[in-house]
C-alpha positions as CSV (number, residue, x, y, z in Angstrom):
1,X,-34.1,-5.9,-49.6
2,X,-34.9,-3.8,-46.6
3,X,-32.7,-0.8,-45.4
4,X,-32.5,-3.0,-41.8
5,X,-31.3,-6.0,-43.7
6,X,-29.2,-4.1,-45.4
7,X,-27.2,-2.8,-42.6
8,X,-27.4,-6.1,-40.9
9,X,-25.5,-7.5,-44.0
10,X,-22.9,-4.8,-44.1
11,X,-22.0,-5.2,-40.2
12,X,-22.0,-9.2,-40.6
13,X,-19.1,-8.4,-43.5
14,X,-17.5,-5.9,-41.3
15,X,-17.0,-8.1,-38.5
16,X,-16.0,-11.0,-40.5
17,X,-13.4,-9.0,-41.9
18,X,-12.3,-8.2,-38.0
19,X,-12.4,-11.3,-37.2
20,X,-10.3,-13.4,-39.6
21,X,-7.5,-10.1,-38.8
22,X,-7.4,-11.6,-35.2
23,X,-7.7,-15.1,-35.9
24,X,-4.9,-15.0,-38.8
25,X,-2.2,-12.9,-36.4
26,X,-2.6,-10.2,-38.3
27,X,-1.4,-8.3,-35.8
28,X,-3.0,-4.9,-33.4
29,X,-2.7,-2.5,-36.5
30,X,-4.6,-4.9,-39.5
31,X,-7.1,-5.0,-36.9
32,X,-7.4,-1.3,-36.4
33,X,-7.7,-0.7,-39.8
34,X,-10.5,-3.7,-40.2
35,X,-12.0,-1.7,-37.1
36,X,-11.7,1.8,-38.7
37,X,-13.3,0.8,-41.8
38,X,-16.2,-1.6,-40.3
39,X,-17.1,1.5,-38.3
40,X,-16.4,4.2,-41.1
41,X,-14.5,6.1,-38.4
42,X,-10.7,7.2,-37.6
43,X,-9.4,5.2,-34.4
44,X,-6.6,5.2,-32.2
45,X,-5.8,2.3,-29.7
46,X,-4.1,2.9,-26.5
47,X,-2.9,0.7,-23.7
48,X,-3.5,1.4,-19.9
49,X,-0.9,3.7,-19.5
50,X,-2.0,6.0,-22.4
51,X,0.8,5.0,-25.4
52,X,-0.8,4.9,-28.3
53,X,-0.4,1.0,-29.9
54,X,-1.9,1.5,-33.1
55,X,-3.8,4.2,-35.6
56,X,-6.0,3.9,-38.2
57,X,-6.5,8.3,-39.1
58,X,-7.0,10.0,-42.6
59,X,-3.9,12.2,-41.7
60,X,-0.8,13.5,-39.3
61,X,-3.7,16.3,-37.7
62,X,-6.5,13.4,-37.3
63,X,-4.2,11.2,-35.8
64,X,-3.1,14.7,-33.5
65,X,-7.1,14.8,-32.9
66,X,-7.6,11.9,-31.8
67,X,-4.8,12.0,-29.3
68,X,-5.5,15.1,-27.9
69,X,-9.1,14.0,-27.9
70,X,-10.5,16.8,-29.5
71,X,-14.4,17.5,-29.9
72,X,-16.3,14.9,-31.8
73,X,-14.1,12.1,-30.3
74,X,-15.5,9.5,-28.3
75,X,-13.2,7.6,-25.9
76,X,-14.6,3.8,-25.4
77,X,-12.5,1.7,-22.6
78,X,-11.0,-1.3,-23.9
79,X,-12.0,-4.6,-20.9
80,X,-11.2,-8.6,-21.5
81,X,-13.2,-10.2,-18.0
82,X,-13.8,-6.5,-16.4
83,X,-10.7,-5.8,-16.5
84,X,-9.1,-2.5,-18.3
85,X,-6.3,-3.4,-21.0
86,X,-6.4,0.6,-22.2
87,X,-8.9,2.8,-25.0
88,X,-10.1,2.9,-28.2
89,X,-11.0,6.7,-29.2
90,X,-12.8,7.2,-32.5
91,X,-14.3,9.8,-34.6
92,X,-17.2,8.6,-36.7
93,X,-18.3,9.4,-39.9
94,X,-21.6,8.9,-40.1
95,X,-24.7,7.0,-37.8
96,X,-22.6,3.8,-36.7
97,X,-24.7,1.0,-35.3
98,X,-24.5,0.7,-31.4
99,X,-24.3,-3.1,-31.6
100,X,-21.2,-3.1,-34.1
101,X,-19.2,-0.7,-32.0
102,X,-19.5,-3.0,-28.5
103,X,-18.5,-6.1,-30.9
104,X,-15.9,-4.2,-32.5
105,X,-14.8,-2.9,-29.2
106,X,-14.8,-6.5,-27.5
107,X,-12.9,-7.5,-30.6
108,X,-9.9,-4.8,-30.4
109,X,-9.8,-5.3,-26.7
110,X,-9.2,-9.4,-26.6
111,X,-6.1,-8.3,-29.4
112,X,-4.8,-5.4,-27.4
113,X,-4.6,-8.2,-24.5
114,X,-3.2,-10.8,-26.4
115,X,-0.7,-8.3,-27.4
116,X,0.4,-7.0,-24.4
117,X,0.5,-9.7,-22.1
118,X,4.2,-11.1,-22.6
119,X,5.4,-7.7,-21.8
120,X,3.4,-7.2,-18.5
121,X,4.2,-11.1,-17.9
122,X,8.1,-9.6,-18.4
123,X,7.0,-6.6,-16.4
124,X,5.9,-8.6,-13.1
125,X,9.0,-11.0,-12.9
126,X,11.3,-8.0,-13.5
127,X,9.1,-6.7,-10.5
128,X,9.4,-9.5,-8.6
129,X,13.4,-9.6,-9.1
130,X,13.9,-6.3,-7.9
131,X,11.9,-7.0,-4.8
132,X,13.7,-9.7,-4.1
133,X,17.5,-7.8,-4.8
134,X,16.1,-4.6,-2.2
135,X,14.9,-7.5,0.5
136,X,18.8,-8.6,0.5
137,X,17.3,-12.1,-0.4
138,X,20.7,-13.1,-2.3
139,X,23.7,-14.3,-0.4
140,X,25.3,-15.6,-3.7
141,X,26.7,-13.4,-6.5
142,X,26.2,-15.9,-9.1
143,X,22.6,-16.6,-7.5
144,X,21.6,-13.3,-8.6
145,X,23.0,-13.2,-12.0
146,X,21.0,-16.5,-12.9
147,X,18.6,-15.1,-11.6
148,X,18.9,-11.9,-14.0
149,X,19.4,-13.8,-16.9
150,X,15.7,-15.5,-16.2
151,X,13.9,-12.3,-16.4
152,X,15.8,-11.1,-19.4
153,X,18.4,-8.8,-17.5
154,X,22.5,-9.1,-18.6
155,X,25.4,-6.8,-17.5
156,X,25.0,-6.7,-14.3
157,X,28.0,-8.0,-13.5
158,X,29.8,-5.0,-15.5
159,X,28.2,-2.6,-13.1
160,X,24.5,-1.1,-12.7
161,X,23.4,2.8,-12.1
162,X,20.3,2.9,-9.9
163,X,17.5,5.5,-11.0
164,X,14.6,6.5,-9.0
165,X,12.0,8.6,-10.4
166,X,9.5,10.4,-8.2
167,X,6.3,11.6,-9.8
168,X,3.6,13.9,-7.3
169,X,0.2,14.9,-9.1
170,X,-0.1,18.6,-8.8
171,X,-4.1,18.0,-10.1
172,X,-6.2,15.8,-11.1
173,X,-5.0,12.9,-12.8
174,X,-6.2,10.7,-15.8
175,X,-6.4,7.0,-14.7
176,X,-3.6,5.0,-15.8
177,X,-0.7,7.8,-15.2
178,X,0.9,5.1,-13.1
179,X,1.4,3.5,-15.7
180,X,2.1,6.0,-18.1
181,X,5.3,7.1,-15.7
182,X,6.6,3.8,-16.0
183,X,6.5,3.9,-19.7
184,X,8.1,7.0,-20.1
185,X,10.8,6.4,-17.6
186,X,11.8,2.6,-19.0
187,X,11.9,4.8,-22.6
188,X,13.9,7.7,-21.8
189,X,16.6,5.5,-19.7
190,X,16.4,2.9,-22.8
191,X,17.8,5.5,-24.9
192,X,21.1,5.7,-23.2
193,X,20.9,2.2,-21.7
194,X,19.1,-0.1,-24.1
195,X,18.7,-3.2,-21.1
196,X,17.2,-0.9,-18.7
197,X,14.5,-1.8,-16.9
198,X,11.9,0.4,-15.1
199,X,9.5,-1.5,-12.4
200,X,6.6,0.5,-10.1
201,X,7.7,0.3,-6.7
202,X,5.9,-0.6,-3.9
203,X,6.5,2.1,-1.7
204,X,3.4,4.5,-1.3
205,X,4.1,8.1,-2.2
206,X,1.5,10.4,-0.8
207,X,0.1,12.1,-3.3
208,X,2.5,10.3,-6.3
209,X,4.3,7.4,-7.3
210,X,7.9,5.7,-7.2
211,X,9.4,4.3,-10.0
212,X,12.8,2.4,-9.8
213,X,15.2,2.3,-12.8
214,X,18.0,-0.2,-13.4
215,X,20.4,0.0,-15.8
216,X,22.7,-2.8,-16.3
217,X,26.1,-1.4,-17.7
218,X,26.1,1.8,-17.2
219,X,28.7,4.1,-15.9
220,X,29.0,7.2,-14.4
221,X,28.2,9.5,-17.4
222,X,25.7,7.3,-18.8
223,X,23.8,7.3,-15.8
224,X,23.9,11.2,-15.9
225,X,22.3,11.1,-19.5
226,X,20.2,8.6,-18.4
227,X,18.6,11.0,-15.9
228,X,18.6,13.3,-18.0
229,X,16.5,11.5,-20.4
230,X,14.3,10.5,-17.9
231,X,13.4,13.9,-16.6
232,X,13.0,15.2,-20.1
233,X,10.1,12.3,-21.0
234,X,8.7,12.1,-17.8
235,X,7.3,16.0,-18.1
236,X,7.0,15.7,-21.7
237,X,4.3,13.1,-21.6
238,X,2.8,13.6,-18.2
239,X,1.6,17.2,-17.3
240,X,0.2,18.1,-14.0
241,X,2.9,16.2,-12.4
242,X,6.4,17.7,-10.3
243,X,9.2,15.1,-10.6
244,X,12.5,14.3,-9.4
245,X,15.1,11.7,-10.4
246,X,17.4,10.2,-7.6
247,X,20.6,8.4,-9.2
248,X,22.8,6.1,-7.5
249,X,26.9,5.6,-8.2
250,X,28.0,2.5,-10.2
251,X,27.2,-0.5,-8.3
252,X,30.7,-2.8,-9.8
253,X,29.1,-5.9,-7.6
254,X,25.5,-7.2,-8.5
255,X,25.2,-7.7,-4.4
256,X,26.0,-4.1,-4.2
257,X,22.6,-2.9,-6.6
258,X,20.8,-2.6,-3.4
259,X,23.2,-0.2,-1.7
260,X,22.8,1.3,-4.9
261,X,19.2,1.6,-4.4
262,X,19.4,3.5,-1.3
263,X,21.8,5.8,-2.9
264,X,19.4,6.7,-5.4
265,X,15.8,7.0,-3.1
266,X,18.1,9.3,-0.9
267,X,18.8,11.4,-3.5
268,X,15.4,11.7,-5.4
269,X,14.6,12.3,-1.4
270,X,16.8,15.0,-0.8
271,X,16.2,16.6,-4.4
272,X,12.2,17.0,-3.7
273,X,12.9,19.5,-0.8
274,X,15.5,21.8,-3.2
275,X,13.3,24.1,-5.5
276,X,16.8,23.8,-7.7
277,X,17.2,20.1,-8.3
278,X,15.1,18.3,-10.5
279,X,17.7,15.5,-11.2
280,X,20.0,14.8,-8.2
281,X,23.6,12.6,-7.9
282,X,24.3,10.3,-4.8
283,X,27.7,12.1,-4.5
284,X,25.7,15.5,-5.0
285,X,24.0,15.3,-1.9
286,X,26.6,16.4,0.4
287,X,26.1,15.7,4.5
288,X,23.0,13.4,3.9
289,X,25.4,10.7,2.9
290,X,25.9,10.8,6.3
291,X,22.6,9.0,7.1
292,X,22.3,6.7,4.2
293,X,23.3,4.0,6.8
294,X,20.8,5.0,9.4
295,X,18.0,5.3,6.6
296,X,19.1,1.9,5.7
297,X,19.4,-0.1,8.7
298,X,17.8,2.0,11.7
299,X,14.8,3.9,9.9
300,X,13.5,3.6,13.4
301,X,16.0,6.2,15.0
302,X,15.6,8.5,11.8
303,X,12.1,8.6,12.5
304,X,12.5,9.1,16.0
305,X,14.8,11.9,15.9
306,X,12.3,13.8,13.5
307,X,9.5,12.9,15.4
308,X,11.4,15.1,18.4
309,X,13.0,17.9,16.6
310,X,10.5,19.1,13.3
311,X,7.4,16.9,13.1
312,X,5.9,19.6,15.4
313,X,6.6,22.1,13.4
314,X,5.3,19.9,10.2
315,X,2.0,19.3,12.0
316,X,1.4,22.5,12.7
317,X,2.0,24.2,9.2
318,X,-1.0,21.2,8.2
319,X,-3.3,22.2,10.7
320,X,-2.9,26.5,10.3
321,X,-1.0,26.8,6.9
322,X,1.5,28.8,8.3
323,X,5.2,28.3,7.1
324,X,7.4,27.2,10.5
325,X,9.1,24.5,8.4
326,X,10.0,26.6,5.5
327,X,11.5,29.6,7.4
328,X,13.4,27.1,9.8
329,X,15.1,26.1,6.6
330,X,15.4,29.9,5.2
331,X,17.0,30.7,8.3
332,X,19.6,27.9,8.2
333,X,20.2,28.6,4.9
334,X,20.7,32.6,5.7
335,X,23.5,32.0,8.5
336,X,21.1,32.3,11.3
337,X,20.1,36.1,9.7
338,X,16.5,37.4,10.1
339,X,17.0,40.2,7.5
340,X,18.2,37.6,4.9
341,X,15.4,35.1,5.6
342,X,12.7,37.9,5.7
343,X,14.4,38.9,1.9
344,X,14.4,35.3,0.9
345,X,11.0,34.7,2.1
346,X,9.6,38.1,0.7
347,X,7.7,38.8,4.8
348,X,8.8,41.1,7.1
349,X,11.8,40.4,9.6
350,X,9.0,40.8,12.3
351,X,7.1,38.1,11.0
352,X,10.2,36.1,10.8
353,X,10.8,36.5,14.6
354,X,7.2,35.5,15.5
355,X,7.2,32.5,13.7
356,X,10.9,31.0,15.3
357,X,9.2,31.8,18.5
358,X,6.5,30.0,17.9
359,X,9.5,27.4,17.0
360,X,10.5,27.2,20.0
361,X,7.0,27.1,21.4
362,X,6.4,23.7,19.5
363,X,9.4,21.9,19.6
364,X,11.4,23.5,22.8
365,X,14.4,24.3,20.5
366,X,15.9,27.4,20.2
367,X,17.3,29.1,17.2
368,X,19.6,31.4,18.8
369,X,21.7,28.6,20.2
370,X,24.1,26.5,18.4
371,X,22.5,23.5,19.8
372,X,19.1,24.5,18.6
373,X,20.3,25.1,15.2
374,X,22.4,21.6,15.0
375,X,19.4,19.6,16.2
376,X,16.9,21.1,13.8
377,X,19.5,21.3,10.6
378,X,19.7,17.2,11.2
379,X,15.8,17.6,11.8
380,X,15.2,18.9,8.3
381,X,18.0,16.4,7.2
382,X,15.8,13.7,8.4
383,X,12.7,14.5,6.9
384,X,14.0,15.0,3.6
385,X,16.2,11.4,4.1
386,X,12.9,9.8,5.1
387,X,10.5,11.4,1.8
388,X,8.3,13.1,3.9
389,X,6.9,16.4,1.9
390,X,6.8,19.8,3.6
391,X,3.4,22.0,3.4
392,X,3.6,25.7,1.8
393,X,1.0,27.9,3.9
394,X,-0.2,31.3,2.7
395,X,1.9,34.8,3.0
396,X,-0.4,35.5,5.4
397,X,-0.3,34.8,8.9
398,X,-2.5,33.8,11.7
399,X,-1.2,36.3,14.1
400,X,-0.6,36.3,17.7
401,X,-4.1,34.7,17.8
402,X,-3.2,31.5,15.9
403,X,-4.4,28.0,17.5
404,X,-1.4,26.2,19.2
405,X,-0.3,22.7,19.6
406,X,0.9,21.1,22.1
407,X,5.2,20.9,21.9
408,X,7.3,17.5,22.4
């Protein structure tokens, strides 16, 4: 017998082997393992969002290895019809046939998807629900909870904490993280809240994602470990990433879970523009309760008021990386005093006066008046209320010389 028809025979067993593991319903990890030994190799299966589904390693630091994809490990993306379903990653060892490992690889893939689907089936009506609850499309309380019962969901009607998780990539990041964040926030709120459900929300974050968290049940205190949780996972599994986690009061009625919604994207709102707060309470967010209405039924007039008092000063920190926005807040923050903002921004007090000139310049308020100060402390209220993300310029200054833009 030739050496080439000897090889051919041993891949025609392999795959056979494969193939009656998929066939019989083996399940993802039989399959692996007929993988692993067909290709004489250690393999690890993930789905799109990077959580590993099954292994097939010669130990605890292979499996370690192949996670962390260490040298000698080749990552292989897993498609059924061009479209991703996640990644084998394998270490051979020896000279594997070409040909076995795309069969092998189409194999693996088809289970991963057969696998998966019910739970991104679950995933998109859960979606869908949610979209329809924050559209105020239910009139009727008992509406609602038939409808939660169809997609799985019970215990709303003993009360439901709103979570919303904010993830913005801080570099470069490995396709599927969207995914990954959804993942880790649905596991970390499941460990306090075992019905929880965590969806991808529609809204574009520049530069990140949203996801929104319901969990059915919950009180006060388990919302606050539920956060918690959250947090934890979220930077555990996802590096490169600065998050924040909004959370909402108990919403007793199932018509109220959108109210509740608000609650919590004000506060994951407000809690991205304080360096201190990583996880942030509706009640904890002191005068911006104030504008939850006005985010919630006049975004319009938020946006308006902004647009007049520190969008200027926004715009211009993007166009010459100063720091206008972030020494307007310094200086609120200080009691109107330049010593005390110079200190907390470590810059001179002269450079401090420059810049709220050049305040005034832009957006025709003054800090030295009480009406100045009121109409830019809602200013910076608004942005925060509304998500939008302040720049951080250099130490440095352009000087006296810097370009100017027209004020409002």
């Amino acid at each position: 017998m030739s050496t080439r028809k000897a090889v051919a025979d041993l891949d025609l067993a392999a795959l056979e082997e494969i193939t009656a593991a998929v066939e019989s319903g083996a399940g993802l990890p039989t399959v692996v393992r007929s993988a692993a030994k067909a290709l004489a190799a250690s393999i690890v299966v993930l789905d799109r969002g990077g959580q590993a589904l099954a292994v097939a390693a010669r130990s605890p630091a292979d499996e370690r290895s192949l996670l962390a994809s260490s040298d000698g490990v080749e990552a292989l993306e897993l498609r059924v019809a061009d479209v991703p379903v996640g990644q084998m990653r394998l270490r051979a060892r020896g000279v594997t046939s070409p040909g076995l490992v795309r069969l092998v690889t189409t194999l693996v893939a088809s289970e991963v998807e057969r696998v998966r689907a019910p739970e991104r089936e679950s995933e998109e009506e859960s979606a869908a629900f949610l979209s329809e609850i924050l559209a105020h499309e239910f009139t009727s309380r008992e509406e609602l909870l038939e409808r939660a019962r169809g997609v799985g969901l019970r215990d709303l009607e003993r009360g439901t904490i709103v979570l919303v998780v904010h993830a913005r990539a801080q570099a470069p990041a490995q396709e599927g993280w969207r995914s990954r964040l959804r993942l880790l926030s649905a596991r970390g709120a499941r460990g306090v809240a075992p019905s929880a459900v965590a969806v991808l929300s529609e809204r574009e974050i520049t530069g990140g994602a949203e996801v929104i968290v319901l969990l059915p049940g919950a009180d006060e205190a388990a919302g606050r470990r539920a956060a918690d949780n959250v947090l934890r996972d979220v930077q555990a599994g996802l590096g490169g990433f600065a998050f924040v986690v909004g959370r909402s009061r108990p919403a007793d009625d199932p018509l109220a879970i959108a109210r509740a919604a608000d609650e919590a994207l004000l506060a994951a709102n407000v809690a991205e523009g304080d360096s201190d707060a990583r996880v942030l309470g509706f009640e904890e967010t002191g005068a911006y309760r104030l504008l939850l209405s006005t985010m919630s039924e006049n975004p319009a007039e938020l946006q308006r008021f902004f647009a007049e008092t520190v969008e200027p000063l926004l715009a211009y920190d993007e166009q010459y990386e100063t720091d206008l926005v972030a020494t307007v807040a310094a200086f609120l923050d200080a009691d109107g005093n330049v010593a005390a903002t110079a200190q907390r921004l470590f810059t001179h007090r002269h450079t401090i006066r420059y810049r709220l000139e050049r305040v005034r310049e832009l957006c025709g308020l003054d800090v030295g008046s009480s009406d100045g100060r009121e109409k830019l402390s809602l200013g910076l209220k608004a942005m925060r209320v509304l998500g939008i993300v302040g720049v951080s310029g250099p130490a440095s200054e352009p000087g006296a010389t810097g370009g100017r833009v027209p004020g409002r």
